[in-house]
N, C-alpha and C positions, 0 to 999 in steps of 0.2 A: 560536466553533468553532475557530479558527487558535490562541488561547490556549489553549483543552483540548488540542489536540494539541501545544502548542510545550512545555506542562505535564508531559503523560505522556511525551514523550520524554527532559523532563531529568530525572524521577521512575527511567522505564528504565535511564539510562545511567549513574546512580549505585544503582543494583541489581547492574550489570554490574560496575563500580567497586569496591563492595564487596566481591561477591563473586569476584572474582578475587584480590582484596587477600588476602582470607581463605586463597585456595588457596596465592598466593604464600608468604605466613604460611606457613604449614603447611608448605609446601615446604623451608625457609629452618629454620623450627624442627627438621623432620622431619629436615634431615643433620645438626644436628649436638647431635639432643637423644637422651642413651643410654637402654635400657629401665631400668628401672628393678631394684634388687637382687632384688625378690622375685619378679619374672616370669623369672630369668635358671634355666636349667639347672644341676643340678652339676656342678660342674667350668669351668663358661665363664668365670668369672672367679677366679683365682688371689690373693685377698683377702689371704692370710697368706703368699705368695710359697710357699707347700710347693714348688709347682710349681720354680721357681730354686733353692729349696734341695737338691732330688732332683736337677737334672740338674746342679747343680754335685757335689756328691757324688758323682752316676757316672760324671762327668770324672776325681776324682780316684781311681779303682777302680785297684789296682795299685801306683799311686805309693807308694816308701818313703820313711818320713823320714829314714833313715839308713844308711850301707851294713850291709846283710845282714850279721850274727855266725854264720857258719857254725858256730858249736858251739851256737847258740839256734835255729834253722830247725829245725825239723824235716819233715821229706816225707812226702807224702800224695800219693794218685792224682791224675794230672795237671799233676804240676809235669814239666817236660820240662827234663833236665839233657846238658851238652855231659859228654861223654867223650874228656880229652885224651891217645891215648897216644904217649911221643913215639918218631920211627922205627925202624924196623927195617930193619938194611941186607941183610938175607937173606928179609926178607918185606917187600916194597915195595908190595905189594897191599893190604896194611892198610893202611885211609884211617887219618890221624895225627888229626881227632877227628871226632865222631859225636853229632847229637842225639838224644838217645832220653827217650820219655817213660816216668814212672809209671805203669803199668798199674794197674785198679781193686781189684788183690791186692794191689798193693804191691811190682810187682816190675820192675826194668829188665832187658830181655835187649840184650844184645850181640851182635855176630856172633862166628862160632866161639868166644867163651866161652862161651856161654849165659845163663840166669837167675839172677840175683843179687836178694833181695827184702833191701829199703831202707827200704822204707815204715815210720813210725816210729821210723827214726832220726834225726838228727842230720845236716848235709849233709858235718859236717867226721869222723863218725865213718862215713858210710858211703863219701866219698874214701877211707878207710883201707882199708876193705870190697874196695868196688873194685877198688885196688889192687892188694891181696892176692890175689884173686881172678883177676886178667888175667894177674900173673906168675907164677903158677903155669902158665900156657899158654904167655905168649911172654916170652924174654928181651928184656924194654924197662928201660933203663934210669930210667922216672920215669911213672907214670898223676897225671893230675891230673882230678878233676870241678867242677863248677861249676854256678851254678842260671842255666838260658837263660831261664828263663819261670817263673811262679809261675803254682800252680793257681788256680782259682776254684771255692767251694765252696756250700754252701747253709746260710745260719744262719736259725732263726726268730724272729720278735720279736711279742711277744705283751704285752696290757697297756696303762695309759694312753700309749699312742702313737698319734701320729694316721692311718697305715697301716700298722696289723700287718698281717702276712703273712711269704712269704719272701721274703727280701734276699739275693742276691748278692756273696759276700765272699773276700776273698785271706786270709793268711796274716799280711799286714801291715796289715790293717784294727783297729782300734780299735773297743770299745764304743761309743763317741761317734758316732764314723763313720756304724755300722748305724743308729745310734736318727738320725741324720740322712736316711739313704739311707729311712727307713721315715717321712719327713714330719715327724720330730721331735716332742720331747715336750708333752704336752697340758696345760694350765695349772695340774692338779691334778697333774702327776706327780711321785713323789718320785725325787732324783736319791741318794738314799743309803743306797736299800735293795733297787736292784737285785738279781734272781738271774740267773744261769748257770746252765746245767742243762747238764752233759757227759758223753758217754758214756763211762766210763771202762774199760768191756770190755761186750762181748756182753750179760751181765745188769746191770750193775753202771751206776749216774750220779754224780756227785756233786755237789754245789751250791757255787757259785762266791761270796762274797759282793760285789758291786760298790758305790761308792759316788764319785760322778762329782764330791764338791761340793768337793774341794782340784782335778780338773782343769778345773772350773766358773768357779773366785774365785782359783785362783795357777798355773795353770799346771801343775801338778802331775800327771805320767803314772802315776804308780803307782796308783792307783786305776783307770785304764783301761786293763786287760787287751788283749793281742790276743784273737784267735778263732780254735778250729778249727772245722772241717767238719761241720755235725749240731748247732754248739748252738743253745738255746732262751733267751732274752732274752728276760727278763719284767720290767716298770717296772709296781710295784703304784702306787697314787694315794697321796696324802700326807694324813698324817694331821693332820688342822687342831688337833688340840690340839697337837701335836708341833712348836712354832715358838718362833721367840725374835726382837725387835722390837731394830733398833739403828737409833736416830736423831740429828740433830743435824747435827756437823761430823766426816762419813766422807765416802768416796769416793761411795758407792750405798747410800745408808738406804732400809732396805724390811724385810720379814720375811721370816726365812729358816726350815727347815726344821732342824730339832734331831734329835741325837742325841748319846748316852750318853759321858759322858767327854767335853763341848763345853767351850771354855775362852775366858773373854774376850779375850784376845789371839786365838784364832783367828775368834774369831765380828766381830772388829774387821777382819783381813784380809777376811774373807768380803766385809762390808760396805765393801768398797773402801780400807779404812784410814784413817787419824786425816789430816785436814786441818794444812794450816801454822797455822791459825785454832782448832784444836782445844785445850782444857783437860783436859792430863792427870792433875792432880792434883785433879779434882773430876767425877770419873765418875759421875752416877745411876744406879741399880742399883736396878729396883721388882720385887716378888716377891710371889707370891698365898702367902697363910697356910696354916696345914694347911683350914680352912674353905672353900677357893676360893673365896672372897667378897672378902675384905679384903687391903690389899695390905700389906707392908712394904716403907722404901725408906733405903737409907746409899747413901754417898759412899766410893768408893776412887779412890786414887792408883795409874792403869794400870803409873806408871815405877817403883813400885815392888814390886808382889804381884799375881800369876796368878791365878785359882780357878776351878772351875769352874762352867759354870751349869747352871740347870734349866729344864725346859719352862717356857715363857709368862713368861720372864725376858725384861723390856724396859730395855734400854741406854739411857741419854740425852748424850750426849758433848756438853757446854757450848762454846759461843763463848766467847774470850778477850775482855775488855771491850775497845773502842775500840779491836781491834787494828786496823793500816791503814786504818782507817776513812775515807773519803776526807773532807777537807772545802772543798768549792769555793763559791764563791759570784760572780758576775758583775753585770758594771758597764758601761751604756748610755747612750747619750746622747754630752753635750755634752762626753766627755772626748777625751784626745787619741790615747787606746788601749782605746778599748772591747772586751769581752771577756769569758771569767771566768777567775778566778783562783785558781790554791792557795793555800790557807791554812791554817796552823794555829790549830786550837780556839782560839776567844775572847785570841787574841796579836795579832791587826791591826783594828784599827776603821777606823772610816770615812775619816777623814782621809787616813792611810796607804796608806788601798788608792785615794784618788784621786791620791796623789802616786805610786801605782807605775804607775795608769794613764795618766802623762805630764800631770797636772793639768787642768784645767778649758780648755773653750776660751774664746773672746771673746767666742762666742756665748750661753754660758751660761749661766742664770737661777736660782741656786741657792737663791732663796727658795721656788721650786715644787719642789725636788726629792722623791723617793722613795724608800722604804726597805719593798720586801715582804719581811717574813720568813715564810716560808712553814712553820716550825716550829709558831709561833702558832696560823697556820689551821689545822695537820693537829689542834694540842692542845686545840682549842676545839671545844665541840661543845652548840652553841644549841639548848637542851631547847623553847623554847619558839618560834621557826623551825619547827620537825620538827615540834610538834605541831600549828602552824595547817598545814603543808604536808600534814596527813594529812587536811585538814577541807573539804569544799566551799565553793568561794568563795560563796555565798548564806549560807552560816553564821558569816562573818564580820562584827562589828563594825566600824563605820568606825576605830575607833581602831586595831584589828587591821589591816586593809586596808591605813591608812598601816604600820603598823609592817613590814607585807610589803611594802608598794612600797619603805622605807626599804631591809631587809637585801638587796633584790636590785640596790642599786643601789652596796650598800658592797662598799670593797675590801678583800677578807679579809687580815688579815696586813701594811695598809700602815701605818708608821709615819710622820709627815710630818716633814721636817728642812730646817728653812731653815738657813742654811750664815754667813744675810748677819745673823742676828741673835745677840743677845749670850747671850742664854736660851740658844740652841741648841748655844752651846760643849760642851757636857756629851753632849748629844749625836752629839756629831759623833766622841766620844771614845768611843762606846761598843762594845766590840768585835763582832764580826759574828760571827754563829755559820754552819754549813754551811746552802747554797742560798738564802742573803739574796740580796735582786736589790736592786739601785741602780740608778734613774732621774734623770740629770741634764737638765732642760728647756732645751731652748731658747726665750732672749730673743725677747719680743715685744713690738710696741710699737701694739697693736689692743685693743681693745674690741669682740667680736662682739654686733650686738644682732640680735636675730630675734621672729619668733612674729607679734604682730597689732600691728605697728609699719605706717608708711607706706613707709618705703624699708627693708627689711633689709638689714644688712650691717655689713661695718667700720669703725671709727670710731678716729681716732688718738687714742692714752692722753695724756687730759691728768691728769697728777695732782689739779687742782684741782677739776674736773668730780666732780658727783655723778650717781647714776644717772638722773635725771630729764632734765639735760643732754643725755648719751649718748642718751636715748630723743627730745628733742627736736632732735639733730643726726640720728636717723634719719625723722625728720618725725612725729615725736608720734603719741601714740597712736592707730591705725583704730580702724576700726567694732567693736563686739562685744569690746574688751580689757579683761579683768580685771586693773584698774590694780593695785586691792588686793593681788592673789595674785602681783606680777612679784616674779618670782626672780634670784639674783644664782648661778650657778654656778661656781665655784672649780675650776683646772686639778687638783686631788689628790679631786675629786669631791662636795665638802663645796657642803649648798646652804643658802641664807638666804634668808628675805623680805626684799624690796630696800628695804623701808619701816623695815626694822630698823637699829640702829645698834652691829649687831654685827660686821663684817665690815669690811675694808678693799679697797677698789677696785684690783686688780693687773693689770699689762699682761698680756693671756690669757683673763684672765674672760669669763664671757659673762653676759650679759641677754636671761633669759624674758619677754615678755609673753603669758599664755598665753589662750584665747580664753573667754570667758563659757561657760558649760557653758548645756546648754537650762534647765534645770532652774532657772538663776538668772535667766533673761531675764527683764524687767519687760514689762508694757503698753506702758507708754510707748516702752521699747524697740522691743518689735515693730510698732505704730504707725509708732514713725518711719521703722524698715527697708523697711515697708508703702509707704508716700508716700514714700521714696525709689526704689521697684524703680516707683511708679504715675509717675513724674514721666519717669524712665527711657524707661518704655513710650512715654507719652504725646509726650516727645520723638524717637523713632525713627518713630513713627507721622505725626506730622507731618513729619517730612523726607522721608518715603515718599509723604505726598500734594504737596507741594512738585516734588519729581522727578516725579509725575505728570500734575501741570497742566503744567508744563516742556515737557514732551516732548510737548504737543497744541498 
């Protein structure tokens, strides 16, 4: 009874455990896990920043880029202009200047001169106005005007933008500006066939044409107009046949939007312009037939002939061969400046680049050296690799089987370079091409033996020692070792049966003795393993009755 209860309460208290854990969780996930996009409201999150783009825009409302040309202003209801007239020594009651606004006629009133309307002109023709005006009343020697404020007006924008409506705009606003102030344009919009719609009296509009893509790609202001008050901005969508493709070495290769009279050279600025890297004397130039099926395709020389192109005209601006190409390659190990190094194409081979890297140290074992060229492995491409890796391993042959243990064991790209032998002179001479790696080993003076030996471990290299030696200085073969199957493993990864007499014994190597698989045990063997684990028993068991007569 005292264990069912001592049971259910640690049953209980890992319930509580749990579930508090859980809450904790929850807790811990809950601050700082966000809802997810599709459960969010419009507008709570600001994805394409419209939101920063709007309010930086209506920061800049007002600001000119330039000072004011009084003969290019022209005034409209609401702009409020100072009025300078200078003294009068017989009338000292006239204030010397005066702000006065644009009334929604168009007209400024003054004191004791009256109304002067302005509206539509000029700021430097109706100073003249003024003028004219004020001395015919008082003898002053000089009226001067001036703009104190700029009106704000209403323009509409309508079209692929992403909040049409009305925008709020000055005088020194920009096309660009509003289509910014309105969320900017929407990814189908075309920026070169813009319309303006303005009133140009009572009954009468006219249509403006706009085309933003020289203030888009150079900087270019003449394509964007200021605004007056009342117009209508409309950005129609672009028409997908109406494009042209430039790729390669530009600034910004992409497809841009075509129109009439389009000319290679301009359609290369568009595209950010020709790179240092760029071939201009072998321009592609592909072009669909009168069929729109089929293409044709030549080669022009940019530095020498213009032309223009036509819709769904794809550019391809060539790489110059090997230009700055970089070619490096690095060197580890047992040198005295490991590193990597510049190099020119196929001019330093091996030798060289270890006498730049301060030569070899004292430690170093240049008959295991290293040489990955990693060009090799990117150029090779093992059809028959790829095709067991696409086949279930039960669908393998054992000859297959090996062949995949083999390639996952090989190093892609290594070429092996003993430095100490005579053969290898030629090699050593062989130039290096970019991102070769060199590997220089260091001296060892060990034999590793392992696997199902009696003592594993290291064994000092005698030259004269064959591998049975090594295996009987690590106390000869245990229990269960596949004597047949011992391997000799080579530091560059190359493996041999140690029964063969193909290999040479090198300070480094190591010696497999790998273990009997089930599958080759004998009778005999398990027998013996049998009456060795009974003999085992049977002596632990008797020291257990020894100890226990003992102790009565």
């Amino acid at each position: 009874m005292i264990m069912m209860k001592y049971l259910y309460s640690i049953l209980l208290s890992l319930f509580l455990f749990l579930f508090q854990g859980n809450i904790i969780t929850a807790q811990v996930t809950g601050a700082i896990k966000l809802p997810k996009p599709g459960m969010m409201k419009p507008g709570e999150y600001d994805t394409t920043a419209i939101e920063k783009a709007e309010l930086l825009s209506k920061e800049t409302l007002g600001l000119v880029e330039t000072p004011i040309d009084p003969a290019q202003y022209f005034l409209g209801p609401n702009d409020i202009l100072t009025v300078f007239i200078a003294p009068i020594l017989y009338k000292p009651e006239v204030p010397s200047h005066m702000d006065i606004p644009v009334s929604p006629d168009g007209r400024i009133i003054i004191p004791g001169i009256g109304a002067i309307r302005i509206g539509g002109l000029s700021l430097l023709d109706a100073e003249t106005l003024v003028s004219t005006e004020v001395m015919k009343v008082l003898k002053t020697p000089s009226v001067s005007l001036s703009l104190r404020k700029m009106r704000t007006f209403k323009v509409f924008v309508r079209g692929a933008i992403r909040k049409p409506g009305i925008i709020p705009a000055t005088p020194a606003d920009r096309v660009s500006e509003i289509i910014d102030r309105a969320g900017g344009l929407m990814y189908d919009a075309s920026i070169r066939k813009i319309i303006i719609t303005r009133s140009a009296s009572s009954s009468q509009t006219q249509s403006i044409p706009v085309d933003l893509h020289d203030f888009f790609y150079k900087g270019d202001k003449t394509g964007n107009p200021f605004l007056n008050g009342g117009d209508v901005i409309f950005v129609p969508a672009q028409s997908s046949n109406l494009t042209y493709e430039v790729s390669g070495e530009v600034g910004k290769p992409g497809t841009f939007e075509f129109k009439e009279g389009e000319m290679l050279s301009t359609a290369i600025i568009s595209a950010g312009g020709l790179l240092e890297t760029a071939r201009m004397d072998s321009i592609e130039i592909s072009r669909f037939n009168e069929d729109n099926r089929t293409i044709k395709t030549w080669f022009v020389n940019a530095s020498d002939a213009d032309f223009a192109l036509e819709s769904g005209d794809r550019i391809a601006i060539r790489k110059k061969y090997e230009w700055r190409k970089p070619h490096t390659v690095s060197i580890t190990g047992e040198v005295m400046k490991p590193g990597r190094y510049a190099i020119d194409p196929e001019s330093v081979n091996i030798h060289e680049l270890i006498e730049r890297a301060g030569g070899l140290t004292k430690e170093a074992y240049p008959q295991s050296s290293l040489l990955i060229r990693q060009s090799d492995d990117n150029n090779v491409y093992d059809i028959e690799y790829w095709r067991l890796m696409a086949l279930p391993p039960d669908a393998l042959s054992e000859r297959e089987k090996a062949f995949m243990r083999e390639k996952k064991r090989e190093i892609r790209g290594m070429i092996a370079v003993d430095f100490s032998s005579q053969k290898s002179k030629g090699i050593s001479q062989m130039p290096l091409e970019h991102e070769d790696s060199i590997h220089i080993t260091r001296k060892k003076d060990f034999i590793n033996v392992f696997g199902k030996v009696k003592n594993p471990g290291r064994i000092k290299f005698n030259p004269q020692f064959s591998y049975l030696d090594y295996i009987k200085s690590a106390g000869g073969f245990s229990t269960r070792a596949d004597e047949d199957e011992t391997l000799i493993l080579k530091q560059r990864g190359e493996q041999f049966i140690a029964e063969d007499d193909e290999y040479e014994l090198q300070p480094g190597d190591q010696i497999l003795v790998p273990e009997i698989p089930e599958s080759k045990v004998t009778f005999t063997q398990i027998l013996s393993m049998a009456l060795t684990i009974t003999a085992q028993i049977v002596t632990v068991v008797g020291v257990l009755y020894t100890l226990s007569q003992q102790s009565k």
